[in-house]
C-alpha positions in Angstrom: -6.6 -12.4 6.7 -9.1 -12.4 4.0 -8.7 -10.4 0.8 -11.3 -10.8 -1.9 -9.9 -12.1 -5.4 -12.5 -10.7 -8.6 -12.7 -12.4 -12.0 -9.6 -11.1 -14.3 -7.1 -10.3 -11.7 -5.1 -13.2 -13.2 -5.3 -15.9 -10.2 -8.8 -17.1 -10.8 -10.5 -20.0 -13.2 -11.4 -19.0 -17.1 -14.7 -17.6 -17.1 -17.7 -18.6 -19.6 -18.4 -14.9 -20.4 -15.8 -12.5 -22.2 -13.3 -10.3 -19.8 -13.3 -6.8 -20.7 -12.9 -3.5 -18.9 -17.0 -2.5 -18.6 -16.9 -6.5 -17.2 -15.4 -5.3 -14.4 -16.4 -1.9 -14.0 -19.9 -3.8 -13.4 -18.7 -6.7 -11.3 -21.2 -6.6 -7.8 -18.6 -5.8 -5.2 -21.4 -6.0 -2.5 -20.7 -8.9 -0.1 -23.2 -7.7 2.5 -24.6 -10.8 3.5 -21.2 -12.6 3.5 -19.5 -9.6 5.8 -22.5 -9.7 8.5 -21.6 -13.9 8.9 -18.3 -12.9 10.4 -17.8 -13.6 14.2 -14.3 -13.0 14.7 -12.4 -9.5 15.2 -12.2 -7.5 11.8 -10.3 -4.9 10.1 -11.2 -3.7 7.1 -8.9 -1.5 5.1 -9.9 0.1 2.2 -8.5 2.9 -0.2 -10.3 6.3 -0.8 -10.1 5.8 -4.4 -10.9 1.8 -4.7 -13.0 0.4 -7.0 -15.3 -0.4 -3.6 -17.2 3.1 -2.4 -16.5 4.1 0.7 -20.3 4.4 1.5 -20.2 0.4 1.2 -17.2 0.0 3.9 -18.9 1.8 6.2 -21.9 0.1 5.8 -19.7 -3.5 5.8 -18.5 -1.9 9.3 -21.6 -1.3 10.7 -22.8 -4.6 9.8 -19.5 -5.9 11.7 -21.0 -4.0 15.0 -19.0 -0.7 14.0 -20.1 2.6 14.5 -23.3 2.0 16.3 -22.5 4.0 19.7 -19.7 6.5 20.7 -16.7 4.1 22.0 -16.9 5.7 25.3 -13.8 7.6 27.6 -12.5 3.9 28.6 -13.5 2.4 24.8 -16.0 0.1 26.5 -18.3 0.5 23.8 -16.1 0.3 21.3 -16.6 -3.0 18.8 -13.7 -5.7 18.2 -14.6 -4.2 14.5 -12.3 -1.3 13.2 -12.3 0.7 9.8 -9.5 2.2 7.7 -9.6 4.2 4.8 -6.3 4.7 3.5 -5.8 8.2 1.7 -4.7 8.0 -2.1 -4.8 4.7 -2.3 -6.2 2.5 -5.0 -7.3 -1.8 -4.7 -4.1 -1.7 -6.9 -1.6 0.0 -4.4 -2.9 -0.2 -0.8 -0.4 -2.9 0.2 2.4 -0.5 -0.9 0.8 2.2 1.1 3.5 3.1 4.3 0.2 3.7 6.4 -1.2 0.1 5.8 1.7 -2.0 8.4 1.6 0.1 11.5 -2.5 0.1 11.2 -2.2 -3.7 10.9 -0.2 -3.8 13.9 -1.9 -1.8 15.9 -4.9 -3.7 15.1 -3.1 -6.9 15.7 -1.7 -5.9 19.1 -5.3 -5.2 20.1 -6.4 -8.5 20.0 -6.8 -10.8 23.0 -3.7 -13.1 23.8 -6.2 -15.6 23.5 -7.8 -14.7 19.6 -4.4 -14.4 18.7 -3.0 -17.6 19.4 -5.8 -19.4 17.1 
């Protein structure tokens, strides 16, 4: 699992610039170049109302293999990439969110015994 961790969200060094709200509101959440290095199976989960625009997950998805054909009757074309955006969620509350486990799961179940096990 991977979760990003942003300046001011009390688990990360002091800073050498002052913390305020507009700080943050202007932090670059665009990690384009970092997502498309990613080899391994993904899910990305985000909220419909997080600080990250849902524009920008789906372009993190297709940049993941996602989206680019229809998955097919048998889901051959499908990617090992999926996408969720959780309804009424925020960054703040999406591990509370009931939806958020049984997505995981699923997700999880979908791997190969073999990706799994590393």
């Amino acid at each position: 699992m991977v979760a990003v961790d942003l300046q001011g969200h009390g688990r990360t060094a002091d800073i050498d610039r002052p913390m305020s709200f507009q700080a943050l509101a202007e932090e670059d959440y665009n990690w384009s170049s970092e997502v498309a290095r990613i080899k391994a199976p993904v899910l990305l989960v985000f909220g419909d109302a997080d600080a990250v625009r849902t524009a920008l997950a789906v372009e993190y998805f297709e940049l993941l293999g996602g989206g680019k054909r229809d998955g097919g009757w048998d889901g051959s074309g499908m990617s090992n990439t999926q996408l969720t955006v959780l309804p009424d969620v925020t960054h703040y509350t999406i591990l509370q969110s009931p939806l958020l486990v049984p997505i995981v799961g699923r997700f999880l179940d979908s791997l190969p015994t073999q990706t799994r096990s590393q």
